[in-house]
C-alpha positions in Angstrom: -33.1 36.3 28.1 -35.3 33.3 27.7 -35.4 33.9 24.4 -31.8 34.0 23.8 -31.8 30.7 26.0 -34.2 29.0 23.9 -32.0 30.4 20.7 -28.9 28.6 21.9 -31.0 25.7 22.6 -32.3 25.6 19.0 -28.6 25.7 17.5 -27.0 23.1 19.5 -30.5 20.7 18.7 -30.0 21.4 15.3 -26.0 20.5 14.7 -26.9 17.2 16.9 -29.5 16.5 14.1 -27.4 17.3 11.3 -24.2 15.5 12.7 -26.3 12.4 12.6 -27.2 13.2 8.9 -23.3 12.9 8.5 -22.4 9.6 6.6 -20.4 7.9 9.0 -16.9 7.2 8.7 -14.6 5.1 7.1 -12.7 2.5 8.8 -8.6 2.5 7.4 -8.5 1.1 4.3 -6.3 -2.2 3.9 -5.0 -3.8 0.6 -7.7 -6.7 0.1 -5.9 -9.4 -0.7 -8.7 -12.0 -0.6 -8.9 -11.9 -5.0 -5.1 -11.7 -5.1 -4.8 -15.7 -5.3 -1.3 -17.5 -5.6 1.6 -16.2 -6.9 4.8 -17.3 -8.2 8.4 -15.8 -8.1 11.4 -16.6 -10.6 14.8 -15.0 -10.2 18.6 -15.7 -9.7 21.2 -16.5 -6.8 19.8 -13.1 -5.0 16.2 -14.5 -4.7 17.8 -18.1 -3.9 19.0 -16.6 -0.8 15.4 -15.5 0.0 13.6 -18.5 -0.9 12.7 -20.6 2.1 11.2 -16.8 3.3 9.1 -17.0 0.2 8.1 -19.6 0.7 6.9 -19.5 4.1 4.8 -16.2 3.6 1.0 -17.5 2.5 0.3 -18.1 -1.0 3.7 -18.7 -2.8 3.3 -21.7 -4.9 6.7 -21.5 -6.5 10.3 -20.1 -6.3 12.1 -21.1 -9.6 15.4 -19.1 -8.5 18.7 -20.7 -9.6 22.5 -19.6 -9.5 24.0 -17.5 -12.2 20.5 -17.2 -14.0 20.8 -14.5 -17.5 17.6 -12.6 -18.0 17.0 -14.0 -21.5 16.0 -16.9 -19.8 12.9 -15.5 -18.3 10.7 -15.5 -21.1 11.1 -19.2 -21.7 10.3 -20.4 -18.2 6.9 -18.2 -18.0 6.1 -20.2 -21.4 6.9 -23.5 -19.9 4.7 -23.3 -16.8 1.7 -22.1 -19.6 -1.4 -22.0 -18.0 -0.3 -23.1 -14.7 0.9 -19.5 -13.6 -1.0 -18.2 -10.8 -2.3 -15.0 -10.8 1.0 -12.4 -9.8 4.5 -13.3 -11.0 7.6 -11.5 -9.5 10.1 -10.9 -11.7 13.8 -10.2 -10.0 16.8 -11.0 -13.2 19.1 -9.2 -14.6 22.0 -9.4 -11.7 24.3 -11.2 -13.4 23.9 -9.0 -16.8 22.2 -7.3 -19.5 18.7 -7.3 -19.7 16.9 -6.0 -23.3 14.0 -4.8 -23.1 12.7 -7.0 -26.0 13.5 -9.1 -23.1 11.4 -8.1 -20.7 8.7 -7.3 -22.8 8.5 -11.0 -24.1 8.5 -12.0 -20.3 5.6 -10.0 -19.6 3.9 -10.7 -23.0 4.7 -14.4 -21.7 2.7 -14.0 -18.5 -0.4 -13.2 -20.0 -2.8 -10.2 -20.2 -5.0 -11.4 -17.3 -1.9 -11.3 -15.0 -0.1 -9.3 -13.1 3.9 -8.8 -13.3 6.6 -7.8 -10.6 9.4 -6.3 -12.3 12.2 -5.9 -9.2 15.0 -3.8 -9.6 18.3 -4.9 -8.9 21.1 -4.6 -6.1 24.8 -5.2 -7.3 27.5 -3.4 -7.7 27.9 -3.8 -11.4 28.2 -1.0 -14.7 24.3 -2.4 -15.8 22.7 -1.8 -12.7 21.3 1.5 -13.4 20.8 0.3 -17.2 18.9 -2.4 -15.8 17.1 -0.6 -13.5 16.3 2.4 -16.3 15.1 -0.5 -18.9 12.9 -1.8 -16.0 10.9 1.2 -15.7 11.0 1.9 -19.3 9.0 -1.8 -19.9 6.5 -1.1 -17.0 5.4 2.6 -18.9 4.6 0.0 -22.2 2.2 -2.1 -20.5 -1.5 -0.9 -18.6 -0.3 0.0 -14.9 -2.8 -2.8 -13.4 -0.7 -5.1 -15.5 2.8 -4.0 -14.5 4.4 -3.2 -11.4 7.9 -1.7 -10.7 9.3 -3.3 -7.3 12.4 -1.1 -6.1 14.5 -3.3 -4.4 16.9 -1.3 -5.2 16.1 1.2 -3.5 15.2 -0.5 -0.6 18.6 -2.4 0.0 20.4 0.9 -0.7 19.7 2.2 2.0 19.9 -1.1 4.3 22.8 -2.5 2.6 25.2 -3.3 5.5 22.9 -5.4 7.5 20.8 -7.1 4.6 23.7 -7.7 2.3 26.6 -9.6 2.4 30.3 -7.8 1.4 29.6 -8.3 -2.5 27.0 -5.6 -2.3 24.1 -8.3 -3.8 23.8 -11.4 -2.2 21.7 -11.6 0.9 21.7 -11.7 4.6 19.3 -13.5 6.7 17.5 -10.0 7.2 18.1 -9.1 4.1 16.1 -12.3 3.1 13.2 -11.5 5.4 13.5 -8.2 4.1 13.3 -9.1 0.5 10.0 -11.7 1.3 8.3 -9.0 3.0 8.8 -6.4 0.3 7.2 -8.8 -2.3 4.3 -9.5 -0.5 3.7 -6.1 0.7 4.3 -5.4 -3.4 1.1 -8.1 -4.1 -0.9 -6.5 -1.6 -0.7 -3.1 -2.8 -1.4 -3.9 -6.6 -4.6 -4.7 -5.2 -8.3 -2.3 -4.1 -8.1 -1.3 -0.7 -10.6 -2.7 1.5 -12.8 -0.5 3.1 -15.4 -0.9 5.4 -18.2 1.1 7.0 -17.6 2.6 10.3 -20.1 1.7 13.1 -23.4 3.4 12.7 -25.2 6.2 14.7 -26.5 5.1 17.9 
C-alpha cells in the first residue's frame, strides 16, 4: 500500500514538472498595426458620403472622393500625388461605370510595388456591378497577395442594405458611413502580422 501511495505520488510530481516544461501560452494575437503608417483613400460620391468618418479614424491623411468620379481616372490621381502616397491606398471606383482591368492594373502599377492596395467592391444596383466586382478579383490574382487586397463591401452592405443605404441601393446612410470607415480600417489592420505576445511565465 505504501508503495502504491508513493507510486501515485511519483506520477502527479512528475506531470507538475513536465507541465512547467510546457512553453507557455500565447496571448490572442492582434493585427499590429504599429508599421502600418498612413494611408490614403480615393473614391466617388459613395466614399464622399463616408468621408468625415475617414477621416476621423487615426491615420487617414487623405480622402480624394468626388461626385460622379469614372474609374479611368484613378490611375492618373495615384501618379499625381507621386511619392507622397503613404503606405496603404483604398481603392473604391467603378460605381458609376465600367472599370477595365487595364484599368485597374495601371492603378495598382501606379501605387507602387512597396505599397499596399485596397481594391473595394462595389454596391449599386447597376448591370456592371458583378462585372465590376468579377474584374476586381481578377486584378488582385495578378498582383503578390501582400500587395493586393480585395475589400467586399459588397458583400457587406448586401446584407445591411436597408439601414446603411439610402433608397438608390448605393449612396450611404450615416451608419452606413460608420460602417464603410470601420470596414477599411479593420481592412489595413488585417493586411498586416498579427501581434503576439508571450503569456505570463511560470511562477
Amino acid at each position: 500500500m505504501l508503495l502504491r501511495g508513493f507510486g501515485r505520488l511519483a506520477v502527479v510530481v512528475l506531470g507538475v514538472s513536465m507541465m512547467a516544461l510546457m512553453p507557455t501560452p500565447l496571448a490572442q494575437a492582434k493585427p499590429d498595426t504599429t508599421g502600418a503608417g498612413t494611408r490614403v483613400a480615393i473614391g466617388d460620391s459613395v466614399m464622399l458620403g463616408a468621408r468625415w468618418n475617414l477621416l476621423n479614424r487615426r491615420d487617414f491623411t487623405l480622402v480624394d472622393a468626388v461626385v460622379s468620379r469614372q474609374a479611368a481616372t484613378g490611375p492618373g490621381i495615384l501618379r499625381k500625388l507621386g511619392r507622397r502616397l503613404p503606405q496603404n491606398v483604398i481603392v473604391h471606383l467603378g460605381t458609376n461605370g465600367s472599370y477595365p482591368i487595364e484599368t485597374c492594373k495601371q492603378l495598382v502599377q501606379a501605387a507602387g510595388p512597396t505599397r499596399k492596395v485596397f481594391l473595394v467592391t462595389i454596391k449599386v444596383p447597376r448591370l456592371w456591378e458583378p462585372v465590376n466586382n468579377k474584374m476586381l478579383r481578377r486584378c488582385e490574382a495578378r498582383f503578390p497577395a501582400d500587395q493586393v487586397h480585395i475589400v467586399d463591401w459588397n458583400w457587406a452592405a448586401s446584407r445591411h442594405a436597408a439601414e446603411w443605404l439610402y433608397d438608390d441601393g448605393a449612396h450611404l446612410r450615416p451608419a452606413g458611413a460608420r460602417a464603410f470607415a470601420r470596414i477599411m480600417n479593420e481592412a489595413i489592420a488585417r493586411a498586416y502580422p498579427p501581434l503576439v505576445k508571450p503569456g505570463p511565465g511560470p511562477v
